[in-house]
N, C-alpha and C positions, 0 to 999 in steps of 0.2 A: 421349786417343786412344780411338775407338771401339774397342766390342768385336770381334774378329773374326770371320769366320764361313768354318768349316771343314766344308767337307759331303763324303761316302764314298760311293761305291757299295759294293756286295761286288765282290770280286777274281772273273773267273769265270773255270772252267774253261776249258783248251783243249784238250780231247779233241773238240769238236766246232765248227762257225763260229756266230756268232753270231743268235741269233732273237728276235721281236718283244717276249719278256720281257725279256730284257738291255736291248735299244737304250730301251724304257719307262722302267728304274731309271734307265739311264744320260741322258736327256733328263731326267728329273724333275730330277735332280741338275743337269743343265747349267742351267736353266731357274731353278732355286732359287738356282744361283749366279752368275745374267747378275740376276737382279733384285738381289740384295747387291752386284753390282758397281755397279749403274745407282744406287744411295744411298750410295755412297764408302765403301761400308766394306771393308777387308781382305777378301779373299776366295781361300781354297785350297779348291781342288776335286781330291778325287783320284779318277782310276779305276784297273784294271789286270788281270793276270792271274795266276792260282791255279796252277801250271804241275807242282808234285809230285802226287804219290797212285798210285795203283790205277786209276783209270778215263785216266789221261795215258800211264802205262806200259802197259797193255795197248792204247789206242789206236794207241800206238807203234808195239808186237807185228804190230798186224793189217796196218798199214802199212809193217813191215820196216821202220822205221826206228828210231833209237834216240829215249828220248824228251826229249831235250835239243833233238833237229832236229824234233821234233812240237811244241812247245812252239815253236820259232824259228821253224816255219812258220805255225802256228794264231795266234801274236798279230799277224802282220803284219795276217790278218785282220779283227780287234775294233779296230784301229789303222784300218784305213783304211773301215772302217766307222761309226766312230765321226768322223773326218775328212770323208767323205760326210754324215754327218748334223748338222754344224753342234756337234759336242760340242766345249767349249774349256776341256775340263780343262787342270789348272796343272802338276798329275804323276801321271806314267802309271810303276805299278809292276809289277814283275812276282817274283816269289816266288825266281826262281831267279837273280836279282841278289847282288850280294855284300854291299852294303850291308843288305840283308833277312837274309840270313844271319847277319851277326854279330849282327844285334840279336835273333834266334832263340838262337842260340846262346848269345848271354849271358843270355838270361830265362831259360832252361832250365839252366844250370849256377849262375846264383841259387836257384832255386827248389828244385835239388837241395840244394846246401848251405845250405839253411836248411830240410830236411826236409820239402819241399810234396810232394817226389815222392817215391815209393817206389818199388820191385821188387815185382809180385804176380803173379796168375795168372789169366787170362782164360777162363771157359767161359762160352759162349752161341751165339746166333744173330749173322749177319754178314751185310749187305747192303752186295755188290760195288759195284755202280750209285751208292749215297748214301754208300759208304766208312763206317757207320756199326755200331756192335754195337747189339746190342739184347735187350732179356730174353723169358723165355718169355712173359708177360704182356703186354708191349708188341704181339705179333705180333696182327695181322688176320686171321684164316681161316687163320694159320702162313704168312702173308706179310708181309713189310715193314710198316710201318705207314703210310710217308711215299710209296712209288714203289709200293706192292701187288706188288712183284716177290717172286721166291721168294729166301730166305735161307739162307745156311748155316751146320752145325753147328762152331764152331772150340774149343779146348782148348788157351792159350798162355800162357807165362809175357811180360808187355806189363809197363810202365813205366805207372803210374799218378798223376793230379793227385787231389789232396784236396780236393774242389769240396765232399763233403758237410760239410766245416768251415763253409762260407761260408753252408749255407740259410737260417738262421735273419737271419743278418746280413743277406740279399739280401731275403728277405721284409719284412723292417721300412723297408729301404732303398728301396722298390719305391713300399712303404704310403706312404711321407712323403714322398716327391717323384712327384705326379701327373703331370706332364709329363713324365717320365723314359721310359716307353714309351706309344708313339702307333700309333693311336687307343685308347682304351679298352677296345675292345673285344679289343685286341690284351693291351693291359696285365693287362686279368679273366683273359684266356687263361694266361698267365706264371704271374701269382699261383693259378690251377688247377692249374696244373703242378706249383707248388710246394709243393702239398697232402701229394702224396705225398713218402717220402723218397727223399733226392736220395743218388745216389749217387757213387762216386769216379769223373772219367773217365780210361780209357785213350785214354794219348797217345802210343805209339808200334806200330809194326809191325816184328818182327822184318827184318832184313836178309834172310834165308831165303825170305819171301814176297814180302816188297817191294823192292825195291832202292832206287826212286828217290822221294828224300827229301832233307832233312836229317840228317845221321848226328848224334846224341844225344855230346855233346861228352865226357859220361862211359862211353860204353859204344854202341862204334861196330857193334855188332853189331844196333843198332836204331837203326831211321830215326824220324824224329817225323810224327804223326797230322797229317795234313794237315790238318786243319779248325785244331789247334794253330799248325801253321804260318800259316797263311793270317791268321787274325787276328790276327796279329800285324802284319802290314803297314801297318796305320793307325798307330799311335805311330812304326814306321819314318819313315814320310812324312814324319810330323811332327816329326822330328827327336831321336828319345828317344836318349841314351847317345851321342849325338853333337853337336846343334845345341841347349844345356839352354834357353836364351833362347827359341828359337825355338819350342819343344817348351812349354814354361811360357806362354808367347803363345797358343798354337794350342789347345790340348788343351781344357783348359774351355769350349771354344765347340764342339767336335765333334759332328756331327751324324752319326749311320749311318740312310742310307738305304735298305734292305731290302725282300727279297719275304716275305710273312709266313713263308713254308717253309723259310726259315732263322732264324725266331724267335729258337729255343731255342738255337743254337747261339750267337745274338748277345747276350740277353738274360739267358741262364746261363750257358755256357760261358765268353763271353768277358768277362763282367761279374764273375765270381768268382775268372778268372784277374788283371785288373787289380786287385784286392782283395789277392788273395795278389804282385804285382809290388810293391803299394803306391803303385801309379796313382791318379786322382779317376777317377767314375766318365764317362762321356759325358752331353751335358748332354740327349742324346733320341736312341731309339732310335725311327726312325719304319719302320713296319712297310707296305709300299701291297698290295693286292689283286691278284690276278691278272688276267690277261686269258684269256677262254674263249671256246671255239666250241661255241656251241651248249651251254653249260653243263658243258664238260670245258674242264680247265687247258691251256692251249695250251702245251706243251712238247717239248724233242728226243726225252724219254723215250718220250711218246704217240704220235709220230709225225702230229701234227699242225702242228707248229711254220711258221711263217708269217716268211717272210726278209723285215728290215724297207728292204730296198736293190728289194726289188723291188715294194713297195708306195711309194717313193720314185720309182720309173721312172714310176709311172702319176701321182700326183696331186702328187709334188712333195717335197724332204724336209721343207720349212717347212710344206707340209699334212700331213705326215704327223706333223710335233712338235705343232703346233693339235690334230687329233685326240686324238689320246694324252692332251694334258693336257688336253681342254675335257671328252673324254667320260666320263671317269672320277674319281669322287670320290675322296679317298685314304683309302686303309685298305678298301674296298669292290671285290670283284672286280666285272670289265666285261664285256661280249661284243663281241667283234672279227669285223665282217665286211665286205664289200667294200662290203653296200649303206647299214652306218652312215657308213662312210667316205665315200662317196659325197652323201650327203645333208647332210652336214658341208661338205665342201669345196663343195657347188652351194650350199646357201642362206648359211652363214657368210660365205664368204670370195670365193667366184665372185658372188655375187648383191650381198650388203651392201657390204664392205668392196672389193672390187674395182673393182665399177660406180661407189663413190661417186670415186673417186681418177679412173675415165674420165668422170664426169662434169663433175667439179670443173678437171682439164685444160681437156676440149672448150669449157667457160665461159669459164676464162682465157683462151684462145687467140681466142676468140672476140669477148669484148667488152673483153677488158685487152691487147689486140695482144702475145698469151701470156707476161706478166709477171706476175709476184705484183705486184696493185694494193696503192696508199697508200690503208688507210680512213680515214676519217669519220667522224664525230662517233658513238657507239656507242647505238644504240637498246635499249628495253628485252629485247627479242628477243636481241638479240645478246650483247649483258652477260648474260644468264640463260645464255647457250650458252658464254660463258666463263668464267664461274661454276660451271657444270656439269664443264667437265674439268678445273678447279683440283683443285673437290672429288675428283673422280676418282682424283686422284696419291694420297693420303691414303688414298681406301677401298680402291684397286688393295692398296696396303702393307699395312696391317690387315687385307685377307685373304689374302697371301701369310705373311703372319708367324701368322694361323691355319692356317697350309698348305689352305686353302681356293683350290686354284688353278684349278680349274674354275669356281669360283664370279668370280673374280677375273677371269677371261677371261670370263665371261658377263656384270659390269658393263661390262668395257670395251667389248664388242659392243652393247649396250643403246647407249653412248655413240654409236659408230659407226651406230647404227638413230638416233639423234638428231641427227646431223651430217644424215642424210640427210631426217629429216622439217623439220630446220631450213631446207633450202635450198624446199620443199615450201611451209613456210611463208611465208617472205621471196617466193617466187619474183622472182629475178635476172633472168628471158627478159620479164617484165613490167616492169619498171622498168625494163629496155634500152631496150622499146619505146616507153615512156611518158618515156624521154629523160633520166632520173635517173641519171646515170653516176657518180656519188658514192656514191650510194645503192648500185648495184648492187656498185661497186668496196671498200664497207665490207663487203654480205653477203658476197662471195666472198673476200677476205679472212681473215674470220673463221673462215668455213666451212676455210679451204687450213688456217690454223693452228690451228683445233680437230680437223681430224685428222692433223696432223705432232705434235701433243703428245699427242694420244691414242694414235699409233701407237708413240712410245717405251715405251707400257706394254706393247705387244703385242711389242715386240724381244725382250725375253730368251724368248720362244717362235720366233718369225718373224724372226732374226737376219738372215735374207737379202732376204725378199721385203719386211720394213720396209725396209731401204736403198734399196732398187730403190724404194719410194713415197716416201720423201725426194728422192731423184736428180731423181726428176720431178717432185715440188714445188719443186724449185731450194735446198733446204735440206741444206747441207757440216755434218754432224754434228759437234760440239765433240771436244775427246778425252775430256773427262769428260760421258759424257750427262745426267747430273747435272745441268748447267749449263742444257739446255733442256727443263727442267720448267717454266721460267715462263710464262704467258703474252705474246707479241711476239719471238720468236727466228726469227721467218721475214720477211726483209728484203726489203720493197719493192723493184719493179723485179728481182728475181732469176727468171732465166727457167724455164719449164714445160715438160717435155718429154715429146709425146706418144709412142706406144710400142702395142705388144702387149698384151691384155689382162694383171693384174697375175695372176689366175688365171684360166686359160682353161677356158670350159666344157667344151672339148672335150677330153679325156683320152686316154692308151692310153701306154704301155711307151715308150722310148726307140726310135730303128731304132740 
């Protein structure tokens, strides 16, 4: 049995609807998990939402409502946003479920009785906005460190985790498995962090300040630290203390896919809390880059945040997943603006890959009385063009398994700039002329099935507008796409169906 492959977003907030950060993690992840599907291996994709804390309850507040109905109303919207954008997680969690609870609750009354936690006393600085404590040293100009907002001075007796037991362990553990967090530059960061000493964190919030929570199964007077809560939903999913088979399957292939600014809380927090549960650890913590405008982080807090449903209105949501994954490297922040975007969808997808699929139709239609023609005997030109996207399958793979997925979509566009200088080469309107109807009917052909097999690599980005270029190639997808990696799966005499540009030049908003 192959290995499985288990890939996370983080759980996000529902204090607010969803922005161009989120919907980025959440396609990375859908995209990383349509290419594991497209190679037959097992494949669990989870997303969901964070729904306790201080920034959910006060959202509530401002809203008169309670936040149990903030929380019921804000996920409908990451749901059908995530729906809109072609996301085809396997399971979608949400924090205030009861299956998440119990398995909170029992890691927390483990941990208790085996003395991980204790009773202490909290003074420092506290930033509302990131729900985070923070020491005098930590603060920026005596602001936050992480949001630059102002913090406040708090004095509490909080429920404490024993994470400074684990530094020395996490350090060595860090050292000896290189792959463990991605990119490097993200892993140097960790291992900086963990320069200094690492302290105990507190995991709960008095009842008194916070109400909504999970109440602390030994002492209901305190709710549990949401960031505690939260990370825990990954071994839920996976079945921990209820599904052991399942959970023992799943967990060693775990993949947490991240925005770096929750690094530390994935890479320390929750990597020392699995140490002290007596979990293994994940087998990569990949950390990706942000997206800016203009060199500021594009987020709710900044007020610059960028809805990814209405940059879908204008260019499409399969050009908005192309985007996302071709412009940015991972682990590296990007800059998002309407004129990259634009220049993306006109030369990638409107100009290359679009026109060749209208042009490739208008030939069939035209000199094969619009059927996929029977080739002919295969010339050296033609075997080199089928040669080329065999090999293709192979490098497309070895650079998704480097998480190189921008790079991985820029061979397979090279291939697609070759599909099209191939017909350039052959020209088919000359051998029409010249009476070679064999000839023409092998180069077009080739050309229809060197981009139906090219275009299954571009599926797990372009899950929609691939179907719609299959539809009109005359080619009914297998149920395991697997199956039509090989060269010859587009069957003569199946008819072509002309159509609307596949992306049209012309853009603008939905009416």
């Amino acid at each position: 049995m192959s290995v499985p492959f288990y890939v996370t977003t983080p759980i996000f907030y529902v204090n607010d609807e969803p922005h161009i950060g989120h919907a980025y993690t959440t396609i990375l992840a859908d995209v990383l998990a349509r290419y594991a599907r497209l190679r037959g291996m097992e494949t669990v994709f989870l997303t969901g939402t964070d729904e306790h804390g201080q920034k959910v309850q006060e959202a509530a507040q401002r809203r008169g409502v309670d936040p149990q109905t903030q929380a019921d109303e804000m996920v409908v919207r990451f749901q059908r946003t995530w729906e809109r954008l072609h996301v085809s997680h396997d399971d979608f969690i949400r924090t205030t479920e009861p299956r998440h609870i119990r398995v909170v609750e029992a890691v927390l009354q483990d941990l208790w009785d085996r003395g991980e936690i204790y009773l202490g006393e909290y003074e420092g600085w506290y930033c509302v906005p990131e729900e985070r404590f923070w020491t005098e040293k930590d603060l920026v100009d005596g602001n936050c460190p992480d949001c630059g907002r102002p913090v406040e001075r708090l004095v509490e007796s909080n429920y404490f985790f024993r994470m400074s037991a684990y530094q020395d362990w996490l350090i060595e553990y860090i050292a000896d498995h290189p792959s463990f967090i991605r990119p490097e530059t993200r892993r140097n960061e960790v291992l900086g962090y963990l320069r200094k000493p690492l302290h105990d964190l507190c995991i709960t919030r008095p009842v008194s300040r916070l109400g909504w929570g999970i109440p602390l199964p030994f002492d209901p007077d305190y709710v549990t630290y949401v960031w505690f809560d939260a990370l825990i939903n990954y071994v839920t999913a996976a079945g921990y203390l209820v599904d052991e088979e399942r959970f023992s399957r799943l967990w060693p292939s775990v993949m947490h896919l991240i925005g770096k600014d929750i690094l530390t809380t994935h890479s320390v927090y929750w990597t020392t809390m699995l140490r002290a549960i007596g979990l293994p650890q994940p087998r990569t913590i990949l950390a990706h880059g942000w997206w800016t405008s203009s060199g500021d982080k594009i987020s709710k807090s900044l007020g610059n945040a960028v809805r990814p449903l209405d940059m879908a209105d204008i260019y499409g949501v399969d050009a908005l997943r192309y985007f996302l994954v071709r412009e940015a490297t991972l682990g590296r922040d990007a800059d998002f603006s309407q004129e990259r975007v634009a220049h993306r969808y006109q030369g990638d997808l409107a100009n290359d890959l679009g026109n060749l699929l209208h042009r490739l139709v208008n030939m069939i239609q035209r000199y094969c009385e619009g059927r996929i023609p029977e080739p002919g005997e295969l010339a050296e030109v033609d075997t080199t063009l089928c040669d080329r996207c065999l090999a293709l399958v192979d490098q497309t793979f070895r650079q998704v398994d480097a998480l190189a997925l921008n790079e991985a979509l820029a061979q397979v566009m090279g291939t697609v700039g070759e599909i099209n200088r191939y017909l350039e080469r052959t020209a088919p309107w000359k051998q029409a002329r010249a009476g070679r109807g064999e000839r023409v009917a092998t180069i077009l052909y080739c050309a229809a099935e060197a981009l139906r097999l090219t275009a299954i690599l571009l599926q797990p980005v372009m899950p929609e507008r691939v179907g719609e270029l299959w539809h009109r190639l005359g080619w009914q997808a297998p149920s395991s796409l697997q199956d039509g990696l090989a060269w010859g799966s587009l069957q003569p005499g199946a008819p072509v169906i002309g159509g609307p540009p596949l992306f049209p030049r012309e853009v603008g908003p939905a009416d």
